[in-house]
C-alpha positions as CSV (number, residue, x, y, z in Angstrom):
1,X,0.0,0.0,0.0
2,X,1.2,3.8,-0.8
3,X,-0.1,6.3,0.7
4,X,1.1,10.7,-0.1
5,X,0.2,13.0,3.0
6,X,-0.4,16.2,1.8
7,X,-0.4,17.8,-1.0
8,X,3.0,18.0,-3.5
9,X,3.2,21.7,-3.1
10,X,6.8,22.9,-5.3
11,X,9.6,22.4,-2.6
12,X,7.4,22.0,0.2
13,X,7.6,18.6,2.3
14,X,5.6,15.7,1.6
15,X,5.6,12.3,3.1
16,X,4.8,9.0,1.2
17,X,4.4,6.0,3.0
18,X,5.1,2.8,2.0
19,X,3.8,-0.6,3.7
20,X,4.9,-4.3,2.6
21,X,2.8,-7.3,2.9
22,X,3.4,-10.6,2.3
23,X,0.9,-13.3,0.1
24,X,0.0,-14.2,4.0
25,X,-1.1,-10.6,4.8
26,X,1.9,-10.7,7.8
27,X,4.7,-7.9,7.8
28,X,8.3,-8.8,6.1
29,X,11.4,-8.3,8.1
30,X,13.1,-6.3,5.5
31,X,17.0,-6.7,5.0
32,X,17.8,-3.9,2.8
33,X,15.7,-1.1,1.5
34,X,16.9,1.9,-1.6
35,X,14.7,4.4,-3.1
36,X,14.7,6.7,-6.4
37,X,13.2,9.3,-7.3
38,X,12.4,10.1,-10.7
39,X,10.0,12.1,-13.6
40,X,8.5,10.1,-15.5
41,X,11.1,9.4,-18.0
42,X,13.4,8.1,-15.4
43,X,15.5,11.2,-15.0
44,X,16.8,11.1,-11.8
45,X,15.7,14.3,-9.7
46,X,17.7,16.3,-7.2
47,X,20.6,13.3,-7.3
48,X,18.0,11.0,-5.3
49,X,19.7,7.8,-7.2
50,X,19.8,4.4,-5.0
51,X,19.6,6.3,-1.5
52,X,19.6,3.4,1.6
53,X,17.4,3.5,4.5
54,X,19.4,2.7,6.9
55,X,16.5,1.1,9.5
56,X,14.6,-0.5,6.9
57,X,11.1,-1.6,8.0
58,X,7.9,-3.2,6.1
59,X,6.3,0.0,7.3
60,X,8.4,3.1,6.2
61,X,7.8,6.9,5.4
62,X,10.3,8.7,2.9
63,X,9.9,12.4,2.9
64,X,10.7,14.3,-0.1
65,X,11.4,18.4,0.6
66,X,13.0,21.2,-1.3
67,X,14.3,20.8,-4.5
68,X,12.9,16.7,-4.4
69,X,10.0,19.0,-5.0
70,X,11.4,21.5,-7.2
71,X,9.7,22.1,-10.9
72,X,12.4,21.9,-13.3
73,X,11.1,24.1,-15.8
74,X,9.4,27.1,-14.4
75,X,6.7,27.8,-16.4
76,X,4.9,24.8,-16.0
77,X,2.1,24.3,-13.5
78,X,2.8,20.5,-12.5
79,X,5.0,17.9,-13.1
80,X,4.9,14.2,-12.6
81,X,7.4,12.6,-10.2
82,X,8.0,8.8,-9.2
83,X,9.2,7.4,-6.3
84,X,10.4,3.9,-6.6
85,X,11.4,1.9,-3.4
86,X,13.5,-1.8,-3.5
87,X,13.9,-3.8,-1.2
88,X,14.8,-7.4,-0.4
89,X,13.5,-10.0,2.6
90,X,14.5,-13.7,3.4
91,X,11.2,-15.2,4.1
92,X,12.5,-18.6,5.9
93,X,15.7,-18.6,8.0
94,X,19.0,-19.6,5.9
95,X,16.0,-18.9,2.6
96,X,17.3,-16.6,-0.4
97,X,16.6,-13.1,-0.4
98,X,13.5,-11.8,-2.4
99,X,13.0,-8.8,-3.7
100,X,10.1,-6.7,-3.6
101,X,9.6,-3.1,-5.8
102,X,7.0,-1.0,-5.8
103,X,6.1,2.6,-7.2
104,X,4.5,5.7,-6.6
105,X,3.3,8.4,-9.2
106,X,2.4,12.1,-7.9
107,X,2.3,15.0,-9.1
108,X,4.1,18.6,-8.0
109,X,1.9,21.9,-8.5
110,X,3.5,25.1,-8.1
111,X,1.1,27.4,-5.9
112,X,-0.7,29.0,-8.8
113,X,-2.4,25.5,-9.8
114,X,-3.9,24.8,-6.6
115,X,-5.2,28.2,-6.0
């Protein structure tokens, strides 16, 4: 499940919260977690390439600010952003590691498009 708080206001702060489940509906113990943010042809925005979570959990909340929020060209109203998270869990002791990726699409307005 993905869920934004707020609104994607141009370098505000949103949050975007990200929650795992396995087949079984139970909570993964996650053993790595990365996330990228992107437009939507997979330019990488404000160098947010690959960045680690460092206490990854099945439950987690990245917050984007500033210029993770930034239009990059000024005369448009909105732009399209994706946040991609990867992570990988072992679901049996001494199992192999499985991966698990999962998107988010929003949008960024500048103030005059939500007014």
């Amino acid at each position: 499940m993905i869920i934004l708080s707020g609104k994607a206001v141009e370098k505000s702060s949103v949050g975007i919260k990200f929650t795992f489940t396995k087949e079984d509906g139970t909570s993964p113990v996650i053993d790595s977690m990365t996330w990228t943010l992107t437009d939507m042809a997979g330019t990488v925005i404000n160098e947010r390439n690959a960045i680690v979570v460092t206490s990854p959990t099945a439950e987690q909340t990245i917050i984007l600010s500033g210029n993770d929020l930034a239009l990059t060209n000024q005369t448009n109203e909105y732009e399209w952003r994706v946040l991609t998270v990867e992570a990988m869990y072992t679901p049996v002791s001494g199992g192999s590691s499985i991966p698990i990726r999962e998107s988010a699409r929003f949008v960024v307005t500048n103030l005059v498009a939500i007014t």
